[in-house]
C-alpha positions as a printed NumPy array, in Angstrom:
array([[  0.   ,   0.   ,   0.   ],
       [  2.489,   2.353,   0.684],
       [  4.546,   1.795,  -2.429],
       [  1.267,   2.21 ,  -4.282],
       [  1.128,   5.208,  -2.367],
       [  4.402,   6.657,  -3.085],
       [  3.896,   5.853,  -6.871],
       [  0.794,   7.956,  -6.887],
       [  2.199,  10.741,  -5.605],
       [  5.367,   9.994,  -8.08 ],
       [  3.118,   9.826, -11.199],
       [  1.208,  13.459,  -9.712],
       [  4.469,  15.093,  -9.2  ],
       [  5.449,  14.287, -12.635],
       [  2.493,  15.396, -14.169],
       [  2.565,  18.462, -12.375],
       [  5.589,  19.428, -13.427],
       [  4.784,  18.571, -17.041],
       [  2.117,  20.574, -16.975],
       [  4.03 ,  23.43 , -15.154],
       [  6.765,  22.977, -17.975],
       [  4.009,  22.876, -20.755],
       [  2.452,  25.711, -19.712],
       [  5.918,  27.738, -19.245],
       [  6.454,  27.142, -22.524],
       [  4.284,  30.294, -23.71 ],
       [  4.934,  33.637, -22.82 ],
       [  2.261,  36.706, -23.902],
       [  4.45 ,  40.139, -24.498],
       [  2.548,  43.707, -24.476],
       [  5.107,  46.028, -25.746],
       [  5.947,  49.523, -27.761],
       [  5.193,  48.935, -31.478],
       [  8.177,  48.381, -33.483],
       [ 10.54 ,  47.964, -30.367],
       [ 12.157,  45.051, -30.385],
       [ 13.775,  43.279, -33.334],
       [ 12.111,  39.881, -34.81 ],
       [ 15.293,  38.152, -34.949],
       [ 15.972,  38.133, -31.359],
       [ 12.358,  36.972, -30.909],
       [ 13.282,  33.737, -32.735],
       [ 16.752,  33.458, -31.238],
       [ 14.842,  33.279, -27.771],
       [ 12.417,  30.803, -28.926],
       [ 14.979,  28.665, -30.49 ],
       [ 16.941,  28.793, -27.318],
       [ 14.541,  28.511, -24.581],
       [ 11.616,  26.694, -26.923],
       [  9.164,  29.445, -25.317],
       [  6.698,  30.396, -28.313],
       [  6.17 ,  34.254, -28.065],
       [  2.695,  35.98 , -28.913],
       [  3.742,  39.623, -29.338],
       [  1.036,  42.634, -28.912],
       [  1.778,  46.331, -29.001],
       [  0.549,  49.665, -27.751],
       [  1.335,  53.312, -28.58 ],
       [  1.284,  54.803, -24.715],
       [  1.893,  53.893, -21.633],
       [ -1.807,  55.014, -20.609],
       [ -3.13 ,  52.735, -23.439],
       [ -1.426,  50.065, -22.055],
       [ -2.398,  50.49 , -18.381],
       [ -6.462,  50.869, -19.288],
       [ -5.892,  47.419, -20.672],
       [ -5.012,  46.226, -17.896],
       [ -6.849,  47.807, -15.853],
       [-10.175,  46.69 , -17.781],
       [ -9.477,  43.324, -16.999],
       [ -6.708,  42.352, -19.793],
       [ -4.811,  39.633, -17.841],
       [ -3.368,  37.701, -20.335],
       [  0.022,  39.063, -20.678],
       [  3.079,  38.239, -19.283],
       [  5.311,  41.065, -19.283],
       [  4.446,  44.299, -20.509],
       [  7.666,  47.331, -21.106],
       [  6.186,  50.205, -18.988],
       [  8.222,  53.77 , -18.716],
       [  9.865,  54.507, -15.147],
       [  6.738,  56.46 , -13.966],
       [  4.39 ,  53.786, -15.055],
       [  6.15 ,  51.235, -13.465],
       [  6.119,  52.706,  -9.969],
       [  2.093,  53.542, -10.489],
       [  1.655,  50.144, -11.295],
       [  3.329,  48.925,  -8.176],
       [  1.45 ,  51.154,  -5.993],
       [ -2.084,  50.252,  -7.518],
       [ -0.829,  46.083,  -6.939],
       [ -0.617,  45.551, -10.934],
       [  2.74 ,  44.382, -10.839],
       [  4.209,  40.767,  -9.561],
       [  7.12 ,  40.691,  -7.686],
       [  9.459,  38.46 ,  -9.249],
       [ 12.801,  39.23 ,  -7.654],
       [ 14.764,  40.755, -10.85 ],
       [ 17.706,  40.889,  -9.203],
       [ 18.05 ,  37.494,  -8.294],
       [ 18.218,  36.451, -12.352],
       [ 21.8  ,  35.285, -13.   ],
       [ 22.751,  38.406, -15.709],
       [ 21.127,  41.504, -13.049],
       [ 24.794,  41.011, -12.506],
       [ 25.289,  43.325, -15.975],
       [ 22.945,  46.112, -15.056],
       [ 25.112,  49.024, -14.624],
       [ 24.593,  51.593, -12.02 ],
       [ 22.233,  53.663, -11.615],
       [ 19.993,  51.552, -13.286],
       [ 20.259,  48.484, -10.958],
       [ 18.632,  50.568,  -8.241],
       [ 15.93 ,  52.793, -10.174],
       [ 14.059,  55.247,  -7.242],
       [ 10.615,  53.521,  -8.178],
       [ 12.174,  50.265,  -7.444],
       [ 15.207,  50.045,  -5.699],
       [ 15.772,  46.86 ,  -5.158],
       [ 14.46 ,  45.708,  -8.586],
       [ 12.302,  43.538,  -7.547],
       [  9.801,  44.088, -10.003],
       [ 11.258,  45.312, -12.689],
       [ 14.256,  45.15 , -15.195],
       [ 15.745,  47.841, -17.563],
       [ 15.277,  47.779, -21.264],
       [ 16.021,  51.032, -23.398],
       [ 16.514,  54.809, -22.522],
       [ 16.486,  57.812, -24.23 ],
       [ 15.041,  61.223, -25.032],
       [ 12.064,  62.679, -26.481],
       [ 12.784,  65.789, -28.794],
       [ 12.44 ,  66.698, -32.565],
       [ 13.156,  65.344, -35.479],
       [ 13.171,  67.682, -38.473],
       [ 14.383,  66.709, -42.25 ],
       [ 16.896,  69.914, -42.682],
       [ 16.996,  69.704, -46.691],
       [ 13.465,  71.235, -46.026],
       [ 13.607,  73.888, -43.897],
       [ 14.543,  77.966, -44.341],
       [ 18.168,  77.581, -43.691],
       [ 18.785,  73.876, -43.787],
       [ 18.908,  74.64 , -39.514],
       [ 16.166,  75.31 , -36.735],
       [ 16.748,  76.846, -33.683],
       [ 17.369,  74.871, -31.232],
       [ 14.153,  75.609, -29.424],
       [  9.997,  74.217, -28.818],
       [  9.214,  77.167, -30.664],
       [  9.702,  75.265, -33.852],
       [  7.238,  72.551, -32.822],
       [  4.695,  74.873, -31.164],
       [  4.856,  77.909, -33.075],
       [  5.887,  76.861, -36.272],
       [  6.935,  79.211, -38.707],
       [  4.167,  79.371, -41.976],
       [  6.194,  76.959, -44.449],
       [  6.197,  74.339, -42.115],
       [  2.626,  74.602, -40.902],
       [  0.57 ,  71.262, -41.552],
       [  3.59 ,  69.582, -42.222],
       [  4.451,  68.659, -38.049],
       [  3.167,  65.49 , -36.516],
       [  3.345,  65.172, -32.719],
       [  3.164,  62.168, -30.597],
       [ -0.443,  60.777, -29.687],
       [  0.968,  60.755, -25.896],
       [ -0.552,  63.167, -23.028],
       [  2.781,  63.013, -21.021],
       [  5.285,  63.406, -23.741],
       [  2.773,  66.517, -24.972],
       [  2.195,  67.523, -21.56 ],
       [  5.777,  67.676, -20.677],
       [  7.147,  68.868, -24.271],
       [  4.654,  72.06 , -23.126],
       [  5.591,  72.77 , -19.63 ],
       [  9.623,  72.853, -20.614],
       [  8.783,  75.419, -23.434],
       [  6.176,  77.84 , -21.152],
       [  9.248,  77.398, -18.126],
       [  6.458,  75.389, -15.865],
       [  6.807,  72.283, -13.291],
       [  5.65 ,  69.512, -15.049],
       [  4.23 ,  67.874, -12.447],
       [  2.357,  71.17 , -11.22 ],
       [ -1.397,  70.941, -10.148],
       [ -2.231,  74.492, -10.576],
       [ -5.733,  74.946, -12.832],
       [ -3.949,  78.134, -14.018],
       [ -1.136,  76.368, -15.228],
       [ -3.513,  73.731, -17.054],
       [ -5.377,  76.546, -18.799],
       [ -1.804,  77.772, -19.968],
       [ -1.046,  74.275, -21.325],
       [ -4.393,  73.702, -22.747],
       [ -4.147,  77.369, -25.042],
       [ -0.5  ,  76.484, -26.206],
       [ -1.694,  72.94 , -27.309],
       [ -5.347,  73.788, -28.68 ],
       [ -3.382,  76.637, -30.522],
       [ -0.708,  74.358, -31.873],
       [ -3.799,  72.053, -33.178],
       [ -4.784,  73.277, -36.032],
       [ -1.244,  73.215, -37.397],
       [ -0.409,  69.677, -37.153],
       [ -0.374,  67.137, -39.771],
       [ -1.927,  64.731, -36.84 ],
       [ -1.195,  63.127, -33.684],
       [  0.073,  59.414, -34.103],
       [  3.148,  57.751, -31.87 ],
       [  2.971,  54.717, -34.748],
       [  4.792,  55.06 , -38.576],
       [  7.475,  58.038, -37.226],
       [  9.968,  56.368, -38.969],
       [  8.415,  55.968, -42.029],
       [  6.312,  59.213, -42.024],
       [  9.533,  61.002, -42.023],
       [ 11.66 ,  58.543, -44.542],
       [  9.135,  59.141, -47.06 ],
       [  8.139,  62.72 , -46.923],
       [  5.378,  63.007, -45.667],
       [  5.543,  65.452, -43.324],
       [  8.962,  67.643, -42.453],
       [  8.994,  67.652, -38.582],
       [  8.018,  64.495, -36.025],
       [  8.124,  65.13 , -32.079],
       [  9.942,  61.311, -31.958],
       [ 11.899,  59.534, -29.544],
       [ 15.663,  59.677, -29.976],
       [ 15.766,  56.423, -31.152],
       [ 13.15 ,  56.854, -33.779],
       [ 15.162,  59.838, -35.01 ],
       [ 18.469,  57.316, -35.146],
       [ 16.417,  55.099, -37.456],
       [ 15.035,  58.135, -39.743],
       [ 18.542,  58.81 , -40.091],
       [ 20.128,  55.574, -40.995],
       [ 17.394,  56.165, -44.546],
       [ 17.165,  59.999, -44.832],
       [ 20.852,  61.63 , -44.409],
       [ 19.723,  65.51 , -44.238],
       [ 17.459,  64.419, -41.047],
       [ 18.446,  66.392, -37.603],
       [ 17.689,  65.936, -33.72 ],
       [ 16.94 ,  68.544, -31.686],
       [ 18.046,  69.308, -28.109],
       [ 15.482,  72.464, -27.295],
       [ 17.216,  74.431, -25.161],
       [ 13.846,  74.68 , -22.308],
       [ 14.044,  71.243, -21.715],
       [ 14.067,  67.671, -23.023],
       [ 12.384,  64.427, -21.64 ],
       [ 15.087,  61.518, -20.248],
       [ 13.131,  58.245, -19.822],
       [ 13.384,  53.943, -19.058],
       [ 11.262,  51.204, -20.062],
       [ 11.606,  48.199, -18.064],
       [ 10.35 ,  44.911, -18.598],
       [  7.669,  43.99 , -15.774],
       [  5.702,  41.427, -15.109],
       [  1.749,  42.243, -14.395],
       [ -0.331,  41.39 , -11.668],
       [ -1.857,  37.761, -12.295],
       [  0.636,  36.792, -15.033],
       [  0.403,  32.917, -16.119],
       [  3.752,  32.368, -17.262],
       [  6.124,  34.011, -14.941],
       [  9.012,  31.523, -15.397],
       [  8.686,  32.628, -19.324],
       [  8.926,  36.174, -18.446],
       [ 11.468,  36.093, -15.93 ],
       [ 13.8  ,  34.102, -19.079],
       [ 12.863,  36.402, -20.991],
       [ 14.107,  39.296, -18.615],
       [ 17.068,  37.388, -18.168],
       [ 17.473,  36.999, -21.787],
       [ 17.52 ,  40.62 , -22.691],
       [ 19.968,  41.179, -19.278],
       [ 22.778,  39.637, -21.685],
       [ 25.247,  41.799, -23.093],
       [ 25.364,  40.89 , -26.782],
       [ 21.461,  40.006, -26.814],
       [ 20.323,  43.442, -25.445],
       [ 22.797,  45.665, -27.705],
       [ 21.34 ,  43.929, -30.809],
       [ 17.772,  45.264, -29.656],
       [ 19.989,  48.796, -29.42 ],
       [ 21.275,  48.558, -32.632],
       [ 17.258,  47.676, -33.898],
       [ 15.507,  50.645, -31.77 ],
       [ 18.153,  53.213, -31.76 ],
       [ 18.299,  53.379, -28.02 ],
       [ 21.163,  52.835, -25.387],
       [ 20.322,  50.428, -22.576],
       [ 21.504,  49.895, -19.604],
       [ 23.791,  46.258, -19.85 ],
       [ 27.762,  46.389, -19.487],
       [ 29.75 ,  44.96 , -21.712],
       [ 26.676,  45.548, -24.373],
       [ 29.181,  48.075, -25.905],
       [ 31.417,  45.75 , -27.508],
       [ 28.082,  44.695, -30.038],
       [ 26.79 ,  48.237, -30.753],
       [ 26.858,  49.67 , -34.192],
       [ 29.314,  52.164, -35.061],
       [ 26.637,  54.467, -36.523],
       [ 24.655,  54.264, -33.167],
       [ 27.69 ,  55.626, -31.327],
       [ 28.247,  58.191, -33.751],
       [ 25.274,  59.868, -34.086],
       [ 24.21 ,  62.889, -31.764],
       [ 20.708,  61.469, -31.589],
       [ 21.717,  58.237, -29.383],
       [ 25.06 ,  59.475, -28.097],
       [ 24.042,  62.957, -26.511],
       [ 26.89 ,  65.729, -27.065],
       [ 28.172,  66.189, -23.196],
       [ 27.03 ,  70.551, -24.081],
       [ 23.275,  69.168, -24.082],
       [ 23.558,  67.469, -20.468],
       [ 21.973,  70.314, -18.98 ],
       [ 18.826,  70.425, -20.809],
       [ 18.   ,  66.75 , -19.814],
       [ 14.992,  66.79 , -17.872],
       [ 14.015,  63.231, -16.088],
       [ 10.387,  61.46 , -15.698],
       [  8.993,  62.562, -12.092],
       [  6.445,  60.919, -10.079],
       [  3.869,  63.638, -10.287],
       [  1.293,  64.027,  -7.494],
       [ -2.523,  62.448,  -8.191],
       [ -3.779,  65.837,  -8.638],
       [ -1.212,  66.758, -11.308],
       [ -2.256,  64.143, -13.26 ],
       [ -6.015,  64.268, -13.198],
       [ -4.832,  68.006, -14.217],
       [ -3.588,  66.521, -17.439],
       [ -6.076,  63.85 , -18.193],
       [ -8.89 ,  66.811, -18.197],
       [ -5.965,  68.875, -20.039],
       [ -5.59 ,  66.23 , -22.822],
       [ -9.772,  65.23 , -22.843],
       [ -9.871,  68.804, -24.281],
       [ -7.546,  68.765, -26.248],
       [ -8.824,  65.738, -28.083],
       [-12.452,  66.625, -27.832]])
């Protein structure tokens, strides 16, 4: 009896972990659009023989509503700094002990200890960068703008309808309070109504809003100036020589995404090998050399592209340093500030 005994709790334990190993075979990605190249997708699967079921969003906000309504079928999800720690604090995040995955050892400092999770146990650095203009210069008075928001918010006549910015209240938000010299995290109604004018004024002479196509929009002429991420810009560059970054000299955004695992997540062992994954050197600085964007992985230097270290865009000139402008945490009333700021805008 008790060898039966022990055999049925042999053959249980067995098919447990089958099923625990079938199941962690699968892992369901929510990430950027066009942020992570296809090859290293398959290199994964081929390596780990986890199948990957990729979907994509344009803002962090779009991402968290999904969530939010319900969407529990992902397993990791790339959130920006300030999204990360919100999700944290409103439980939508699994703590999966980052650090303890064998390559945290190649996060380099300060990144290992981000303020909205300092002991990275929730989440795990992917790309960083900026979030300026991108302008095509063979089209513009000149060949050079100044080096200012002007150009995006008061554009000069030529350029008018030819200026798409991002579909993204914080990037707008933000881009605004640098060039009217406001906190960006403020939570006065005055302030909002300042925002709101400059943006509902810029309106009319945009193209559109859209945070998908920049690349292409701008490779094929469509329009002459994109408010892009630097690593966009890289990649407009690489097809369309005469394009140009700008630095505006009120301000410009510095953000992280991070790979983090939502609240509920089935396959957490397949998301914490994937976070692993992208924590080695060579694997991560191929996903630079796709996006356009520095991460934060020593030793990913020795695989980076000559043209990404070369160009302004991804490698910041040390004068700019002083314009950089990080993501803050802003307060609950600064944000409901911009949600009714951005409703109206979009009305």
């Amino acid at each position: 009896m008790k060898r039966l005994r022990w055999i049925t709790v042999a053959v249980t334990a067995v098919m447990m972990w089958f099923g625990s190993a079938a199941h962690a075979k699968e892992l369901f990605l929510y990430n950027w659009s066009n942020y992570l190249p296809p090859e290293l997708i398959k290199k994964f699967e081929s390596e780990t023989g986890i199948k990957v079921t990729l979907d994509v969003y344009d803002s962090n906000e779009t991402m968290l509503a999904k969530l939010q309504a319900g969407a529990t079928g992902y397993d990791l999800v790339v959130p920006s700094g300030y999204m990360v720690r919100n999700m944290i604090k409103q439980g939508l995040a699994e703590k999966v002990d980052v650090y303890r995955l064998p390559n945290f050892k190649n996060v380099m400092k300060p990144h290992d200890a981000p303020p909205f999770d300092p002991k990275s146990e929730y989440s795990a650095p992917y790309m960083w960068g900026t979030t300026g203009i991108t302008y095509d210069s063979a089209k513009v008075p000149g060949e050079k703008l100044e080096d200012s928001w002007k150009e995006f918010f008061e554009p000069r006549a030529e350029l008018v309808g030819k200026i798409v910015a991002l579909n993204d209240q914080v990037e707008m938000w933000n881009a605004a309070t640098y060039y009217l010299g406001l906190d960006k995290c403020t939570e006065s109604p005055a302030d909002g109504q300042k925002i709101l004018d400059l943006l509902e004024a810029q309106k009319s002479k945009l193209a559109m809003y859209s945070s998908s196509g920049t690349i292409d929009r701008m490779v094929a002429g469509e329009v002459v100036m994109h408010h892009q991420w630097n690593g966009a810009s890289h990649r407009v560059r690489e097809k369309l020589p005469t394009a140009r970054y700008l630095y505006p000299k009120e301000g410009i955004g510095l953000w992280g995404d991070h790979f983090l695992v939502p609240k509920g997540a089935k396959n957490i062992d397949s998301a914490k090998a994937f976070m692993n994954f992208m924590m080695d050197p060579k694997n991560v600085a191929e996903a630079s050399n796709f996006t356009g964007y520095m991460n934060a992985i020593q030793g990913s230097g020795d695989f980076l592209k000559d043209s990404l270290k070369a160009d302004p865009a991804v490698n910041m000139p040390e004068e700019y340093a002083s314009r950089l402008s990080p993501s803050k945490d802003c307060s609950k009333a600064s944000r409901e500030l911009r949600d009714k700021v951005w409703t109206k805008l979009k009305k």
